[in-house]
C-alpha positions in Angstrom: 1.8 -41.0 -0.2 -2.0 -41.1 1.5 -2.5 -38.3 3.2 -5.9 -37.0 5.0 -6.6 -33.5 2.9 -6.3 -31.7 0.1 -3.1 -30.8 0.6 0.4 -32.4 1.9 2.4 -30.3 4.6 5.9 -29.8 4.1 7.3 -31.9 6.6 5.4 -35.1 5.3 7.7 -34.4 2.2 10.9 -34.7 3.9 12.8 -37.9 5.2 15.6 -38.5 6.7 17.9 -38.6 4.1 15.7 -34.8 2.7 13.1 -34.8 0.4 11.2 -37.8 -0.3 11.5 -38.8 -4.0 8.6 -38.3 -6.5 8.1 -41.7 -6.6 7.3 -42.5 -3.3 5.1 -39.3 -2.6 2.8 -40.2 -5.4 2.9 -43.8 -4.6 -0.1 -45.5 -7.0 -0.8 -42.7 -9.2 0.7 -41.3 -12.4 3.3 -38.6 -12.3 2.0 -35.9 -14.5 4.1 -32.8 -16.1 2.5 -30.9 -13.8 3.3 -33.1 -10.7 6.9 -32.9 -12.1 6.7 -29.3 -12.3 5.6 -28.7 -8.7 8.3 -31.3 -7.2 10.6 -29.3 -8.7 9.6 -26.3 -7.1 9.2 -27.9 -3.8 12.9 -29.3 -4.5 13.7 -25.9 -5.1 12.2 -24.6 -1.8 13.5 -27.5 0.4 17.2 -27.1 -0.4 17.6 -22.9 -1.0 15.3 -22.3 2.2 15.0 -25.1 4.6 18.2 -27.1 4.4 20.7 -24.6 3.9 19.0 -22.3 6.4 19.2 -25.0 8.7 15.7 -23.8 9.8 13.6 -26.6 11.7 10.2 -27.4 10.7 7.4 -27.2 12.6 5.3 -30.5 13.5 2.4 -28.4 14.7 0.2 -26.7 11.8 -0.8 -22.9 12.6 -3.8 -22.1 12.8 -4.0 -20.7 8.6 -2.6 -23.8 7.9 -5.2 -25.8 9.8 -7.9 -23.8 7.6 -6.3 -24.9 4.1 -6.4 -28.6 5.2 -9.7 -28.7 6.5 -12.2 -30.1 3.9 -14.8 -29.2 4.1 -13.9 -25.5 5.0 -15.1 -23.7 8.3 -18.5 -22.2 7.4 -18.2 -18.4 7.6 -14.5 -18.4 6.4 -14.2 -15.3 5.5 -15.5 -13.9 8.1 -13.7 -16.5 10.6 -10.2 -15.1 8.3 -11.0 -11.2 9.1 -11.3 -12.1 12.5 -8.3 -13.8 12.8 -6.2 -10.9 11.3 -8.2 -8.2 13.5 -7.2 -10.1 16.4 -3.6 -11.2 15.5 -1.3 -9.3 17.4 3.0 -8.8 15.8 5.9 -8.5 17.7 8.0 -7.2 15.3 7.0 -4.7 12.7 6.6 -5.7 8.4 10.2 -5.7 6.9 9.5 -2.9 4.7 9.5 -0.7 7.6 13.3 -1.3 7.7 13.4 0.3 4.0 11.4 3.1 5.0 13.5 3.7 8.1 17.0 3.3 5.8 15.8 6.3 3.5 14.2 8.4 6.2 16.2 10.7 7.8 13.8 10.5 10.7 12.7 6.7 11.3 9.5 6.4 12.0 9.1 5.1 16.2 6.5 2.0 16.9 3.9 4.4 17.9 4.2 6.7 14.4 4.3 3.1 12.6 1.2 2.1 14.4 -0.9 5.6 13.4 0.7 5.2 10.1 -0.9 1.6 9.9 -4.2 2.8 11.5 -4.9 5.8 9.1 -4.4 4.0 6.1 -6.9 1.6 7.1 -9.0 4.1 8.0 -8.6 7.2 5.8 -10.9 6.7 2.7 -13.7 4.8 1.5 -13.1 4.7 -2.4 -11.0 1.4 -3.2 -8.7 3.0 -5.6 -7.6 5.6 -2.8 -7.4 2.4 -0.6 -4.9 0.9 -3.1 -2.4 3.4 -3.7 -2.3 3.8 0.0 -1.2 0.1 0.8 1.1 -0.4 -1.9 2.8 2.9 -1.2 3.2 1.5 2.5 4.4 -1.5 1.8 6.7 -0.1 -1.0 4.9 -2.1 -4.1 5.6 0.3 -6.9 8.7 -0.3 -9.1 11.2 2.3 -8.5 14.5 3.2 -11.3 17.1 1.9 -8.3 14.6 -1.3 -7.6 14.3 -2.3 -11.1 18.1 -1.6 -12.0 18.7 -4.1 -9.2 16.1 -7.0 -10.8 17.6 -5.8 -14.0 21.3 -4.6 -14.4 20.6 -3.2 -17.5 18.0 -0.6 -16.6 19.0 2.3 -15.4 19.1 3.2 -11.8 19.0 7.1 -12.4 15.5 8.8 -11.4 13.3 9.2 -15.0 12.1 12.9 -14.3 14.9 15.0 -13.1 18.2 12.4 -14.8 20.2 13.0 -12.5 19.6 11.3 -9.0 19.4 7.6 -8.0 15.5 7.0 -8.5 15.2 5.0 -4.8 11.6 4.7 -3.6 11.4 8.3 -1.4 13.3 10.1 -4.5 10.4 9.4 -6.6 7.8 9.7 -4.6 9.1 13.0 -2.8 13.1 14.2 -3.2 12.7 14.6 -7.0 13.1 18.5 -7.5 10.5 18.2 -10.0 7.7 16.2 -7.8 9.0 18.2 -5.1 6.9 21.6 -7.1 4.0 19.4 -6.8 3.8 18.7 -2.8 4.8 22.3 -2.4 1.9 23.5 -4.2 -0.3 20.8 -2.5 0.9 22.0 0.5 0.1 25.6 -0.1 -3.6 24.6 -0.8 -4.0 22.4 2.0 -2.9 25.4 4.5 -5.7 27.9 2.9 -8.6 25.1 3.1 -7.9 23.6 6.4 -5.4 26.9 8.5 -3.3 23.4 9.6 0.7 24.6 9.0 1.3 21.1 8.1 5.4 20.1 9.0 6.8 19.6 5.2 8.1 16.1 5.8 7.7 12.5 3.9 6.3 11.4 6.8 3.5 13.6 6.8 2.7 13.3 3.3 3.4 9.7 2.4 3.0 8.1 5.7 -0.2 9.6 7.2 1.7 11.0 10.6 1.5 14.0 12.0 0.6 15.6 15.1 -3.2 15.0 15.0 -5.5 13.0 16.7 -6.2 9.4 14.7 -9.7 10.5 15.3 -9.7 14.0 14.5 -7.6 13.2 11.3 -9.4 10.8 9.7 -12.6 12.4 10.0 -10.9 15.9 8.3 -11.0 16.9 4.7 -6.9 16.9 5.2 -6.8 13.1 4.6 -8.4 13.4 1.4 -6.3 16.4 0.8 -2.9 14.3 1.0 -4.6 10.4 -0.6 -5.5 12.6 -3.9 -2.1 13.9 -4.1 -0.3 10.5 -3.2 -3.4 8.7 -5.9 -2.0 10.9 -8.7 2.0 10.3 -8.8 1.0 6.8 -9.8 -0.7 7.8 -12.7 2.3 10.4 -14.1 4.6 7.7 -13.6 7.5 7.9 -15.9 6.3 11.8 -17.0 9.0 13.6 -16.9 6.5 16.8 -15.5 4.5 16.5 -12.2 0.5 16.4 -11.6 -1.1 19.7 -12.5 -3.0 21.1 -9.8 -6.1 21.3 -12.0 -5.1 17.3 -11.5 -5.2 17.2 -8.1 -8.4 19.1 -7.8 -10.2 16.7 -9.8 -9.2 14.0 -8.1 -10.4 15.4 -4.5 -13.4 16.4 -6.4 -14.0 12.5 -7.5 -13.1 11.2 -3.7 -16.0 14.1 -2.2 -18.3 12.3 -4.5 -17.8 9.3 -3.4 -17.8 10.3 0.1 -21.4 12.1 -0.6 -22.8 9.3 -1.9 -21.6 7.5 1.2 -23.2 9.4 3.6 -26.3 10.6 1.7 -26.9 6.7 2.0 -26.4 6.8 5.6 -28.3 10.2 6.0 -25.5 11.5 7.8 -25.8 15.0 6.7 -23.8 16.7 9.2 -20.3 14.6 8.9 -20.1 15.2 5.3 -20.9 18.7 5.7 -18.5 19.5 8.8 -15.4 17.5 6.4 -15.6 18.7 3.4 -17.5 22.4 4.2 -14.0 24.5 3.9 -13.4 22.6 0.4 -16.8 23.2 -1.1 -15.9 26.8 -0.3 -12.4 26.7 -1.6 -14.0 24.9 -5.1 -16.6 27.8 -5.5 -14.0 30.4 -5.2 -11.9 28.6 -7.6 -14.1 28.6 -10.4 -15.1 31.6 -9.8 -11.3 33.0 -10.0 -10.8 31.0 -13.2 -14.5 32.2 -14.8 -12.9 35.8 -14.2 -9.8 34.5 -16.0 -11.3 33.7 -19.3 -13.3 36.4 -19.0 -10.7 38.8 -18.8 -8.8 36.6 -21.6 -11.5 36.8 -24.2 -11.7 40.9 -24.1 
């Protein structure tokens, strides 16, 4: 079939008897495994999702569709793309916010969703902080109950404490033995920053609590909670939670990066004014475990 673009759109493939034959959408030229392969799929697609939904398919292209036919591209695409999404406005929130609301015992309303969405976005600057953040929102990470239900076989029943369905909030907070760690956390977090933070998923995996965005963001308790939420991750399966000598290194390595930030911008006094009751809390920490191997060796 001739067709003006790099690629075909869906409803050029259909007829109406359904999808046109192989034949007739390669018309002159050679099928090829691989031209097999994706009719295939596309015969998959057609008659799982399109036909049997009885879904009707649209004659106009969207406006990301109209991008991937146009050849050449739009000059600045990337920046034409980010612009897009900045201005794209939902009218119904991402379907993982259903999970999250089906394991909460308080659902998050619009407005929490929408600081939820905000301070992710806004909340750190190192990438890796960035990651865990928005797979842990959108509910990436492989849970016992999520891969029991890809694969019967495996075992639905949480790997660190044995005993409780490992869903996605049992991991990350129910477990009695992750639920030492945030306890700890949160006993830190009220001697740096004085905030009597409510002990809730919400606030701790989801970025919401009664704060300003504004104020938030630009507070060393942000960092606080993304190094804690950074290092579950990396003791996945470990049947024994993050130390807190952990968890200090890891705020440690985000302050760095934030330093180095700022020290490029020369903005001195942000850096100092977030992370000024931290510095103070590390100092007296290593002085308190200098004494302790002092003490230790006599």
């Amino acid at each position: 079939m001739d067709y003006d673009g790099p690629y075909v759109p869906l409803q050029a493939c259909i007829g109406p008897e359904g999808l046109i034959s192989l034949t007739d959408l390669l018309g002159d030229r050679l099928s090829t495994p691989l031209w097999k392969y994706n009719y295939m799929q596309l015969q998959h697609f057609i008659t799982t999702r399109v036909l049997r939904a009885d879904v009707t398919i649209p004659t106009a292209l969207t406006t990301f569709e109209t991008i991937c036919i146009s050849d050449p591209p739009p000059p600045h695409l990337l920046s034409y793309i980010y612009s897009l999404l900045s201005s794209a406005k939902f009218q119904t929130l991402p379907l993982y916010t259903t999970k999250w609301s089906a394991e909460l015992s308080q659902p998050l309303t619009p407005e929490e969703w929408s600081t939820a969405f905000q301070v992710t976005f806004r909340s750190s600057r190192a990438l890796t902080v960035q990651e865990t953040n928005y797979k842990l929102i959108s509910r990436w990470y492989l849970t016992p109950a999520r891969l029991h239900a890809i694969y019967p076989a495996v075992s639905p029943v949480c790997w660190r404490c044995q005993r409780h369905r490992g869903t996605f909030l049992h991991i990350w907070w129910e477990c009695s033995i992750i639920q030492s760690f945030w306890e700890v956390v949160w006993t830190y977090i009220k001697e740096i920053t004085s905030l009597d933070l409510p002990f809730h998923p919400k606030v701790a995996l989801l970025h919401v609590i009664p704060l300003s965005i504004n104020n938030y963001v630009k507070s060393v308790t942000v960092h606080l909670l993304n190094a804690a939420r950074a290092l579950i991750p990396k003791f996945w399966k470990q049947q024994s939670p993050p130390a807190i000598f952990d968890w200090i290194d890891r705020v440690e390595y985000v302050r760095e990066l934030e330093e180095l930030h700022y020290t490029l911008e020369q903005d001195f006094d942000t850096y100092f004014r977030t992370w000024y009751w931290w510095t103070e809390f590390r100092s007296n920490h290593r002085r308190t475990a200098q004494s302790s191997s002092a003490l230790a060796q006599i």
